[in-house]
N, C-alpha and C positions, 0 to 999 in steps of 0.2 A: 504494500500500500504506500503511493507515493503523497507524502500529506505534509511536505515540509516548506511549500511556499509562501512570501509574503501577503498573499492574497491582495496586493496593492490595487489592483484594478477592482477588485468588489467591495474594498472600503472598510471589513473587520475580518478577525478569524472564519475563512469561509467554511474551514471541515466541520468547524462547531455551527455552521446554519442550517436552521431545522426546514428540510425539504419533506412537503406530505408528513407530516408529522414524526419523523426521526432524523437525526445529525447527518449531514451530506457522510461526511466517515464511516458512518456506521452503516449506510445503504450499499459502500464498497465493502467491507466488512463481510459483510452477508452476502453479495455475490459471490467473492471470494472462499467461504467456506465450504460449501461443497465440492471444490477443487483440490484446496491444501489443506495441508498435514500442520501446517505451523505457517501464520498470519505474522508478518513485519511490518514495523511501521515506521516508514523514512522520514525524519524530521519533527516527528512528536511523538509526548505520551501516550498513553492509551490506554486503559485498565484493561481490557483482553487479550493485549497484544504485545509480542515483543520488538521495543524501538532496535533501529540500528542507526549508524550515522553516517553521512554522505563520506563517502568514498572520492577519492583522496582527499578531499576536503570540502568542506562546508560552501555554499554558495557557489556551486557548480548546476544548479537547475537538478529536472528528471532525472538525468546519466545519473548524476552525481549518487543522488538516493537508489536508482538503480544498483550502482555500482556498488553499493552498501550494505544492499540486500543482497547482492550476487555475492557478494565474499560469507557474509553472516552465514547465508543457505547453504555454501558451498563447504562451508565447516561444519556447517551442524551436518552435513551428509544428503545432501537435498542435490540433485542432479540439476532440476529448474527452478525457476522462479517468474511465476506466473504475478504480470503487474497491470497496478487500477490506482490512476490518480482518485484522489477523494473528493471529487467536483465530476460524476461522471455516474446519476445516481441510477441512470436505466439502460445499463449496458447491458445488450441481448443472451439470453442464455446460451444459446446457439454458439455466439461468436465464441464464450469462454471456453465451451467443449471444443469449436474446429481448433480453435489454439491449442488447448491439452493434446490434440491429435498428433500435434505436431511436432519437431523436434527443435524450432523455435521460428516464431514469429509475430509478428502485430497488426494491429488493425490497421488497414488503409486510412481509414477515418481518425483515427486518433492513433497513434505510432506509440502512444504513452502506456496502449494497451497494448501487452504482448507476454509471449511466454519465451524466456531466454536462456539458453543454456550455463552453467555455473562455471563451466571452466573458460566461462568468456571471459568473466571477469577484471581478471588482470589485465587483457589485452584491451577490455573498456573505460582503468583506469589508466593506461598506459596512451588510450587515445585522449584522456579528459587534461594529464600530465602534458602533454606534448601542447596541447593548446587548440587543439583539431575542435570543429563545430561543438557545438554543444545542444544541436540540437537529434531528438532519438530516432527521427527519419532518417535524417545523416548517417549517423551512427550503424542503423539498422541496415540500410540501402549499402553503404560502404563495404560492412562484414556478410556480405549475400542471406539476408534475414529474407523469407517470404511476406510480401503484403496480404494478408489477408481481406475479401471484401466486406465489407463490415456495414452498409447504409450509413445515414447519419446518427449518430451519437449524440444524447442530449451535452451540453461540456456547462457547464456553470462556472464561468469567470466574470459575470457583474450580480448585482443582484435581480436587477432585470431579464438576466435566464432561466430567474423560475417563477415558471410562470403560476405552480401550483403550491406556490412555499406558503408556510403557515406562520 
């Protein structure tokens, strides 16, 4: 779970805003569980979850918190690591399984969603070190990730993307 940004464009803590009555977080949360074995959370607390920290360093965007999760999983013994920014509250069931199918890859639609291999890892923090984009299409596109098709994704970055928030 990638949940470590300044949410500057929607104006306060966006993972703590209540979409349809539950925490934007906690709606990835719950897609997220039927998948994995053990839920991380890049960039904040959580009480169900264990944090990790951006990889190589702090203030590197997605990657960074990817990159954080992929070492954390990769030590505790996790082959992948299947990721969901926490602004992202109606991501299709569908999309998460063709992802698990796979041996990595992400949404066409949001590139934030994807299922990535652990022993990329290093060679993701070795692209984040070097100064290479930082964005996870880049990244993805670069190391031959599949795009998966994915339609439109709800993405909540103001607070005028939700249209049903409570």
């Amino acid at each position: 779970m990638l949940a470590g940004g300044r949410s500057s464009r929607f104006g306060s803590d966006k993972a703590e805003a209540v979409f349809r009555g539950r925490k934007l977080i906690d709606w990835s949360i719950a897609a997220l569980n039927p998948h994995c074995d053990m839920i991380l959370v890049s960039g904040r607390d959580h009480s169900a979850c264990r944090r990790v920290s951006d990889r190589p360093e702090n203030g590197l965007g997605p990657l960074g918190g990817l990159a954080g999760a992929m070492q954390a999983a990769g030590a505790a013994g996790f082959t992948h690591v299947l990721s969901l920014p926490c602004d992202t509250p109606d991501v299709p069931e569908a999309l998460l399984e063709d992802l698990c199918r796979s041996n990595g890859a992400y949404a066409a639609a949001s590139p934030v969603i994807g299922l990535w291999p652990t022993v990329d890892g290093e060679r993701l923090e070795a692209w984040l070190a070097e100064g290479r984009p930082k964005a996870v299409r880049a990244w993805a596109e670069a190391n031959g990730y599949v795009a998966v098709a994915s339609g439109p994704i709800l993405n909540i970055n103001r607070i005028a993307d939700m249209p049903d928030r409570q």
